[in-house]
C-alpha positions, 0 to 999 in steps of 0.5 A: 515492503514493496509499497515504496516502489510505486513509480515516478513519472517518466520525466527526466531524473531529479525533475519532480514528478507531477502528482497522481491522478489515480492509481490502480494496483491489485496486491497478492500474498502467497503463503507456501507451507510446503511444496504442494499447498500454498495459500493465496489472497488478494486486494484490488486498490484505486489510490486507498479505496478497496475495490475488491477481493480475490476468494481464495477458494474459487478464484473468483473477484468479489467487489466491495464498492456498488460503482465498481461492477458498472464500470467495465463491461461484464466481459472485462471482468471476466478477461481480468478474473481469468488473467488473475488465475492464469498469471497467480498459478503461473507465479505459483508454480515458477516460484514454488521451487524447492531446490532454492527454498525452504518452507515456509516462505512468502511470496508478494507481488504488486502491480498496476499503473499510475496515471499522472495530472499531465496525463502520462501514465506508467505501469508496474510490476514488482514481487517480493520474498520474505518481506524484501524487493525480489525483482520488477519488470521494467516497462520501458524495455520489457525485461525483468530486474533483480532487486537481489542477486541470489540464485533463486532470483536469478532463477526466476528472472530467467523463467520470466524472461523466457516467457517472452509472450507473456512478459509483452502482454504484461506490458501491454495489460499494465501500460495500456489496458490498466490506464484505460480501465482506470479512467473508468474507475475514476470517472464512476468512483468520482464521488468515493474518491472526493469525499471529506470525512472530518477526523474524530478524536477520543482523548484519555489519560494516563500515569505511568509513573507518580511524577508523568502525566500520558495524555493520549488521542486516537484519531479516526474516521477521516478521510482523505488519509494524509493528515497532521496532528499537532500540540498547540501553545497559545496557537503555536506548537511548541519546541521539542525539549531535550528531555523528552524521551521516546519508547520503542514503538509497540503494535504500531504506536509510540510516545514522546514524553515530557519530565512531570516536573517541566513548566508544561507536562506533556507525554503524547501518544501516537498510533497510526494504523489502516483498516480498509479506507480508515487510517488510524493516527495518535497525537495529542489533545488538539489536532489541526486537519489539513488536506493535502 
């Protein structure tokens, strides 16, 4: 839930905000089963490309890209492993209160920092409970925000808020030290990053009943992620028919689907789904690929 809170330039309100360069945000999920046992993992992103993981075990990074460790100093990477264990337990420990919540329950926080083409650049900080936006830490004036009033929110937004010294170096590790860390991370991830893999699409068929015909295409393997799909009709896509219907959606995919008996009989399948730098997409039987 909390992917949708990346953040927006700096720029004034309605104006539209100039496009990424790069983004850098770790994400971590803790799941407490009980007050003394909590279960933590942790991904390290640039924009979709997966940098690295937290071992639950020890604590300790390990890095998936071969870029990624020759980017920074060997002692940055010490400093950022030790600000992980030290702010993750902290989190922990203020967060795991049991007067305000019942076991088990989950835990979700997202931060990092967005450098723009204009070459402004913010940071961000955001938390969730349960799956919904829990509260954030503005950057500008350094003060935590709620996202929902409730007591144990407020609870944890008085902590944070006491913790003055660790809520301005916060600011100061995401508004500053991320920029420049990330600038690094592009500049030796260029190539990762500007890659152009083409879509491969598998097509197969289906009858869901005598009179319907399921056609459907998994497409896969591309890269960069935006991408879009569509049925082509001597070159154009054709209309939506008021008859075509829409199940509900299943493990993340959906059909829309034309009566056997039309002038065209279509029913298209639609799965889309992300496993590391792969997204999944589902469409029809011709696709277009277009990068954005």
């Amino acid at each position: 839930h909390l992917g949708h809170l990346l953040p927006h330039s700096s720029s004034s309100p309605g104006s539209t905000p100039p496009p990424q360069q790069g983004c850098s945000h770790p994400r971590w999920t803790t799941t407490f089963q009980n007050t003394s046992f909590a279960d933590t993992e942790g991904l390290g992103l640039l924009q979709d490309i997966v940098l690295g993981s937290l071992d639950k075990h020890t604590w300790s990074i390990h890095l998936y890209q071969p870029w990624v460790r020759s980017a920074l100093p060997q002692a940055d990477w010490d400093t950022i492993e030790n600000m992980i264990k030290i702010y993750s337990q902290d989190f922990n420990h203020v967060i795991n209160y049991p007067v305000f919540t019942a076991y088990p329950f989950v835990t979700q926080w997202m931060a990092g920092c967005v450098l723009y083409s204009n070459r402004t650049s913010q940071g961000f900080f955001y938390v969730g409970y349960n799956g919904q936006d829990f509260l954030s830490l503005n950057m500008k004036n350094v003060t935590w925000t709620l996202s929902q009033d409730t007591k144990f929110s407020q609870y944890v937004q008085s902590v944070f808020q006491n913790s003055t010294a660790s809520t301005e170096l916060m600011e100061i590790m995401f508004n500053e030290t991320c920029v420049d860390e990330m600038k690094m991370l592009l500049h030796y991830g260029r190539a990762a990053l500007e890659r152009q893999e083409l879509p491969v699409a598998t097509v197969f068929a289906r009858t869901p009943s005598p009179d319907q015909l399921l056609l459907v295409c998994h497409v896969t393997g591309f890269y960069p992620r935006p991408i879009s799909v569509a049925w082509l009709r001597d070159g154009l896509e054709p209309p939506c028919p008021t008859s075509w219907s829409k199940p509900q959606k299943v493990h993340g995919s959906f059909s829309l689907c034309f009566p056997g008996n039309s002038e065209v009989v279509l029913i298209t399948g639609l799965t889309a789904g992300l496993l590391a730098a792969m997204a999944i997409a589902a469409t029809l039987v011709l696709w277009v690929w277009r990068q954005r």
